[in-house]
C-alpha positions as CSV (number, residue, x, y, z in Angstrom):
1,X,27.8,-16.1,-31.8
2,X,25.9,-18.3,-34.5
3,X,29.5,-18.3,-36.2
4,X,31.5,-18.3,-33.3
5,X,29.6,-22.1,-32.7
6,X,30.3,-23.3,-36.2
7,X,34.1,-22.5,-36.2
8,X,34.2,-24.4,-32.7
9,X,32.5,-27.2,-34.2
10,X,34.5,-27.3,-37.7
11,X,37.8,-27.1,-35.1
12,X,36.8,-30.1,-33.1
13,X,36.0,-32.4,-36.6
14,X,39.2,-31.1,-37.8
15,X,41.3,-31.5,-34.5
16,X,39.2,-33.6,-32.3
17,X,42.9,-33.9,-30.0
18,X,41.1,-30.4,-28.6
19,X,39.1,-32.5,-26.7
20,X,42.1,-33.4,-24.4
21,X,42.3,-29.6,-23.4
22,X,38.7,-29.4,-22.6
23,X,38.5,-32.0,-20.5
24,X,41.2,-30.7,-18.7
25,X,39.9,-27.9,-17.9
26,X,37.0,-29.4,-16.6
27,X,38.7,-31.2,-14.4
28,X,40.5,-28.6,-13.2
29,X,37.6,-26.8,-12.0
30,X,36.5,-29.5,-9.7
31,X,37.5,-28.9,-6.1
32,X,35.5,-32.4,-5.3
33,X,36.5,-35.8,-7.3
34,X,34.5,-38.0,-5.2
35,X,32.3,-40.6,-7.3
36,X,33.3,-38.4,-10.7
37,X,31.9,-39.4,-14.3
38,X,32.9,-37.7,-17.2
39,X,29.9,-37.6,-19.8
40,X,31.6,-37.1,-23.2
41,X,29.3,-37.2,-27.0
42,X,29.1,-40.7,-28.7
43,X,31.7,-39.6,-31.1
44,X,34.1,-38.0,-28.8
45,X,33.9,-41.0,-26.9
46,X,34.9,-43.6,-30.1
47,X,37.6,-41.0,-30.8
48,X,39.1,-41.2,-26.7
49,X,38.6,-45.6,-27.4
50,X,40.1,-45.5,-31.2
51,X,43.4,-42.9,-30.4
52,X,43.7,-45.3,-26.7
53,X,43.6,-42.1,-24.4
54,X,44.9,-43.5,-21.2
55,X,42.7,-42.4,-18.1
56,X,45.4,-40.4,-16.6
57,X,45.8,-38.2,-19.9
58,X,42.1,-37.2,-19.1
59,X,42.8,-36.0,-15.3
60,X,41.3,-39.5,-14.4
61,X,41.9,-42.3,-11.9
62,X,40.8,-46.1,-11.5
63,X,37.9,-44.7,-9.6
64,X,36.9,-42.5,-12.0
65,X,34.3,-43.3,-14.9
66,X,34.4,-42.5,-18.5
67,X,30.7,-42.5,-20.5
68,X,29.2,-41.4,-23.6
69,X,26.2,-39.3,-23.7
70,X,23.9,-39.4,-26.9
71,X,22.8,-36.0,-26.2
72,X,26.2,-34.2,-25.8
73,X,27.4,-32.6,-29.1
74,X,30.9,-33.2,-30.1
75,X,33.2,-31.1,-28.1
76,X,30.6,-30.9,-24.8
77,X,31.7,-32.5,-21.2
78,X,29.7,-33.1,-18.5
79,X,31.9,-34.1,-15.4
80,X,29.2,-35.3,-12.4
81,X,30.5,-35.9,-9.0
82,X,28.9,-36.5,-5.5
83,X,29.0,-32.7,-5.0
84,X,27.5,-31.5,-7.9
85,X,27.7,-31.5,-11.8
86,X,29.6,-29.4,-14.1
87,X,27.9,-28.5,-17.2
88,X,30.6,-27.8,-19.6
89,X,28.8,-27.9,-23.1
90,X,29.8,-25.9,-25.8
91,X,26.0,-24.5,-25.7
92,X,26.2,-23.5,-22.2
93,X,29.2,-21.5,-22.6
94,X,28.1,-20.1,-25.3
95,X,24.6,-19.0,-23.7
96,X,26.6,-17.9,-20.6
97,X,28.2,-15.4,-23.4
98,X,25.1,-14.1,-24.6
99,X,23.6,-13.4,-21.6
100,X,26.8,-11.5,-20.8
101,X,26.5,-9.4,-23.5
102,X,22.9,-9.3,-23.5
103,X,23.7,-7.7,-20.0
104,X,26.3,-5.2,-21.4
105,X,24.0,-3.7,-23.6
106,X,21.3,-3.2,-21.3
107,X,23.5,-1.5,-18.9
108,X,24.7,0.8,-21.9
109,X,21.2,1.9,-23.0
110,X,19.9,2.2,-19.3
């Protein structure tokens, strides 16, 4: 998965457009919009400012924020809302992955 994280991270310096999808796809996940802030990395964030992304091309509307977060890595979202937060970071899903198949093999040798 070590590699699997590099080739994500060499595809987003190469294409950084792929953010565009991923925030989508965030968004589309969220049943509840209320009071939403989308958390993007430092660099993401100069790349959404320098190609003028228009709010609605991210899913977002007047009431909606855009911010950068230091800590995000380039390629990681992190939507918040008055409902709850969606961690959408490429090391969560990535984690999420290897506790799957963490899983899988413990199932198999049991």
């Amino acid at each position: 998965l070590e590699c699997a994280e590099k080739v994500i991270k060499s595809q987003l310096e190469l294409h950084p457009g792929t953010l565009l999808a991923i925030i989508r796809d965030g968004m589309i996940q969220l049943k509840n919009k209320e009071g939403l802030i989308l958390f993007v990395s430092t660099a993401d964030y100069a790349y959404l400012r320098q190609a003028q992304i228009e709010p609605g091309e991210l899913g977002l509307d007047g009431q909606h924020r855009l911010e950068e977060d230091p800590k995000l890595s380039r390629g990681s979202i992190r939507i918040q809302t008055s409902a709850g937060e969606l961690d959408a970071r490429i090391e969560t899903k990535l984690n999420h992955i290897r506790q799957a198949m963490a899983q899988t093999l413990i199932q198999k040798e049991g």
